[in-house]
C-alpha positions in Angstrom: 43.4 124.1 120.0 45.2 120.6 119.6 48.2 120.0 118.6 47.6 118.1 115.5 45.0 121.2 114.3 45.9 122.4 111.1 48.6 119.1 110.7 47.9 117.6 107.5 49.2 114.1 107.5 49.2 111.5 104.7 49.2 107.9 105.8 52.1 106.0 106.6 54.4 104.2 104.0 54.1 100.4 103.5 57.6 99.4 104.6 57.3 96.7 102.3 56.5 99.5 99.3 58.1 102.6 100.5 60.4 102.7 97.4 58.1 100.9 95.2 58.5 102.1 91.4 62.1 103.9 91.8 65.3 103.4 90.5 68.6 103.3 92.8 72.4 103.3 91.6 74.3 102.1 94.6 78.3 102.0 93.6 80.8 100.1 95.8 78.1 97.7 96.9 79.5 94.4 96.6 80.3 94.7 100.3 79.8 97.0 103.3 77.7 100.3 103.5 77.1 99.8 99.9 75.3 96.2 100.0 73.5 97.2 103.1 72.2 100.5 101.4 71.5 98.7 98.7 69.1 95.7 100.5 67.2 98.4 102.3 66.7 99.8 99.2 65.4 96.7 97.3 63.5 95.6 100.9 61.8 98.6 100.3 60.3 98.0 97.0 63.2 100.1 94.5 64.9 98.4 91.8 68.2 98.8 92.7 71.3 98.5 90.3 74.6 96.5 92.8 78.0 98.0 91.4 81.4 97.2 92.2 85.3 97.8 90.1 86.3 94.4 90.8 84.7 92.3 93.1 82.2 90.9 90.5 80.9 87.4 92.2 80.5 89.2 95.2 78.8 91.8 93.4 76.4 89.3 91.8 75.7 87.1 95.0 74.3 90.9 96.5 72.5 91.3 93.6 70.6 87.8 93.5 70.0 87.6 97.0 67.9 91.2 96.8 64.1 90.9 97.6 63.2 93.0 94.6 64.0 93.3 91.0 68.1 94.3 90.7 71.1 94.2 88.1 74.7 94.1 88.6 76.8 95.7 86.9 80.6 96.0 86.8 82.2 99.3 86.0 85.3 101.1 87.8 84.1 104.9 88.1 87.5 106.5 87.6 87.2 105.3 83.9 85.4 107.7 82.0 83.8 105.0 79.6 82.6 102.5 82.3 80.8 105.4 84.8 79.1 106.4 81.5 78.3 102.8 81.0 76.6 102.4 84.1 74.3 105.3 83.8 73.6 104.8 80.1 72.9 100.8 81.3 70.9 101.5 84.4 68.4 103.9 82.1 68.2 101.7 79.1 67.3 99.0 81.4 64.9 100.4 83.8 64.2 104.0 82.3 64.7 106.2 84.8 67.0 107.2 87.6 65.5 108.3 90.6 68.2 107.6 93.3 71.9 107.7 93.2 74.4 106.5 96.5 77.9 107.6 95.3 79.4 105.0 97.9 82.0 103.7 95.6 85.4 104.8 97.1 89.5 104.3 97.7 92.3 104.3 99.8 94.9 102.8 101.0 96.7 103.8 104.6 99.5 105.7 104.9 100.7 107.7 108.0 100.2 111.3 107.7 103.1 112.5 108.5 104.9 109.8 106.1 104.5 112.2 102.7 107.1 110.1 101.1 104.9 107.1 101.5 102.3 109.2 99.9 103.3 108.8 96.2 101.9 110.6 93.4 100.4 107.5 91.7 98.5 107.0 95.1 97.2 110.5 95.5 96.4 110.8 91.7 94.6 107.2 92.4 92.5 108.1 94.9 91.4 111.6 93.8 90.3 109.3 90.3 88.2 107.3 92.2 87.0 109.3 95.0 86.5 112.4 93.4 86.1 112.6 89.5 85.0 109.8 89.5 81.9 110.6 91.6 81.3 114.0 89.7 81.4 112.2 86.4 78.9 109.9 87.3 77.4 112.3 88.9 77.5 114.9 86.0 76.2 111.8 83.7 72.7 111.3 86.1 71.8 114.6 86.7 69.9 114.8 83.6 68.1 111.7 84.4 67.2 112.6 88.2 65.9 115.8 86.6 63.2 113.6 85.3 62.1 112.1 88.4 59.6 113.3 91.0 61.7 112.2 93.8 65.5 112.4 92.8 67.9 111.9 94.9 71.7 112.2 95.1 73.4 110.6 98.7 77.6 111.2 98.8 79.2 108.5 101.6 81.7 110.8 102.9 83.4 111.0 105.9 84.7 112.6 109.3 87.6 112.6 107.5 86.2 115.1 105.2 85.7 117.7 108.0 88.4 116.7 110.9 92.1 116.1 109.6 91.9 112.4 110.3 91.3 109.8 107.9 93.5 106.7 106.4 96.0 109.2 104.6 95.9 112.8 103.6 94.6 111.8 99.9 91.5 110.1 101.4 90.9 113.1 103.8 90.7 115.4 101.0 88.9 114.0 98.4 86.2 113.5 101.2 86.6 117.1 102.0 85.9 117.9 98.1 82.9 115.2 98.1 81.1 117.3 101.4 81.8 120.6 99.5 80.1 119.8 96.1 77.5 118.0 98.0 76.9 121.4 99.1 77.3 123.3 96.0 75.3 120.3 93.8 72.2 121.2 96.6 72.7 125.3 96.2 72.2 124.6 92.3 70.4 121.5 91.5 67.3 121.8 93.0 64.8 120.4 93.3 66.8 117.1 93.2 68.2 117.0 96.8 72.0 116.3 97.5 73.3 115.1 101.1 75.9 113.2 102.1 76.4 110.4 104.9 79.6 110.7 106.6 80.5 107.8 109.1 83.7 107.5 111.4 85.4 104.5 111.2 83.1 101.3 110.2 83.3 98.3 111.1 83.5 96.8 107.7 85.6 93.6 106.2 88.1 96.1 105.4 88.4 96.9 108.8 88.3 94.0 110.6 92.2 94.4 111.7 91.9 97.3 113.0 91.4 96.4 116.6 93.8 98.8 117.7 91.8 101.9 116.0 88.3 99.6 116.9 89.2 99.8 120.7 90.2 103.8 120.4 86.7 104.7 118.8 85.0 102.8 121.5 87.3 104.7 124.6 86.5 107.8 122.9 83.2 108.1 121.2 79.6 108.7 123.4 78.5 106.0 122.2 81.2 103.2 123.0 82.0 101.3 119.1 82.2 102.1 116.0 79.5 102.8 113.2 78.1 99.8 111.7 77.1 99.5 107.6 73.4 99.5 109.1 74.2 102.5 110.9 75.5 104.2 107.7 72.4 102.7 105.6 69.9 104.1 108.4 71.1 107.5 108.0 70.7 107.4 104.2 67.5 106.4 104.0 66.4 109.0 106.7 67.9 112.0 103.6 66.1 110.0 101.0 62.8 109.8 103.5 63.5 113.8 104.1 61.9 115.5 101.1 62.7 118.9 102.8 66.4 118.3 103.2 69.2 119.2 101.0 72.5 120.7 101.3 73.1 118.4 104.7 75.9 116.4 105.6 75.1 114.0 108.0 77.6 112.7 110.8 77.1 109.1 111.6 80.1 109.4 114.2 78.8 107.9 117.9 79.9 111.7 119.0 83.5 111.1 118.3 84.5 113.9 116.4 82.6 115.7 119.3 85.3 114.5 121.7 88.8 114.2 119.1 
């Protein structure tokens, strides 16, 4: 007997057409992980929907300079009206859903042990945006994905969401609360599969001060730097590729959290 007796393999995917006919909502992706998810997407053949709060010609420039058929659209996910808007938009302009990248996200640094520095404006702030904001949307598409014959939800996490690490204590726990109802959306959502990316520090705009934190990921991690928005992009599309895998939360660390 062979080893590819009994293996029933469909032909490979056009990389040109892989995504060809679906839908993608990619928030926060006027920059970073999110823009880089989102040209994969659209290289891919999807029709992909660029999002950001504020950054709107940024947002736009993504947008036009896609290979395939996009929209932006402007809407700040911690108001209730706006995240309806942009699922409510995306389906009365394309109707359907088939993938959505919560990647939309914030925070703003603040020493951990500094709890003064941690107001409660900024903690209410970022659980808005990082974490009901993501479940309203979320909440909002599910009846959508239901309809597709590939849906897809992808959470960007983070390490910070399972080591105590992160830019403040706010941002490590909403990511905390973003792996855990990654989890329980997979347990009871099916079939639509639910995983979540979750890089160490990336080497982002955002980030590009940080030399100090750049240089310790790089003396630390197995694989000397930090994670790149390809990196992070990568690893989603391998959980969209996936049609077995749900419930996962996928570490896009260089083995750093291995080592901390």
């Amino acid at each position: 007997m062979t080893a590819t007796d009994g293996i029933s393999r469909p032909p490979l995917p056009d990389p040109a057409s892989e995504f060809s006919g679906r839908v993608a909502l990619v928030t926060g992706s006027s920059s970073g992980i999110g823009e880089e998810i989102a040209y994969r997407l659209s290289a891919g053949g999807a029709t992909v929907v660029v999002n950001s709060s504020s950054s709107v010609a940024a947002g736009e420039a993504v947008s036009a300079a896609l290979p395939n058929e996009s929209l932006y659209m402007r809407a700040d996910i911690s108001n209730h009206d706006e995240a309806d808007g942009l699922i409510d938009r995306t389906i009365e302009q394309f109707g359907r859903l088939d993938y959505l990248i919560n990647n939309a996200g914030w925070t703003t640094v603040i020493p951990h042990e500094d709890l003064d520095a941690l107001t409660d404006d900024i903690f209410q702030k970022t659980f808005d945006v990082n974490v009901f904001g993501t479940w309203r949307l979320t909440k909002r598409a599910i009846p959508h994905l239901r309809e597709s014959d590939d849906p897809n939800i992808v959470n960007v996490t983070s390490i910070a969401g399972v080591r105590p690490v992160g830019s403040s204590m706010a941002y490590s726990m909403t990511k905390a609360a973003l792996n855990q109802m990654t989890l329980l959306l997979a347990k009871s959502y099916g079939p639509i599969r639910v995983n979540a990316v979750a890089p160490g520090l990336v080497a982002t705009p955002w980030t590009d001060d940080w030399d100090a934190m750049h240089a310790g990921v790089a003396a630390t991690a197995s694989v000397p730097r930090s994670a790149t928005p390809v990196d992070c992009a990568e690893a989603t599309l391998a959980l969209i590729r996936n049609t077995y895998t749900t419930g996962e939360i996928f570490v896009v660390d260089g083995g750093l959290t291995q080592k901390m």
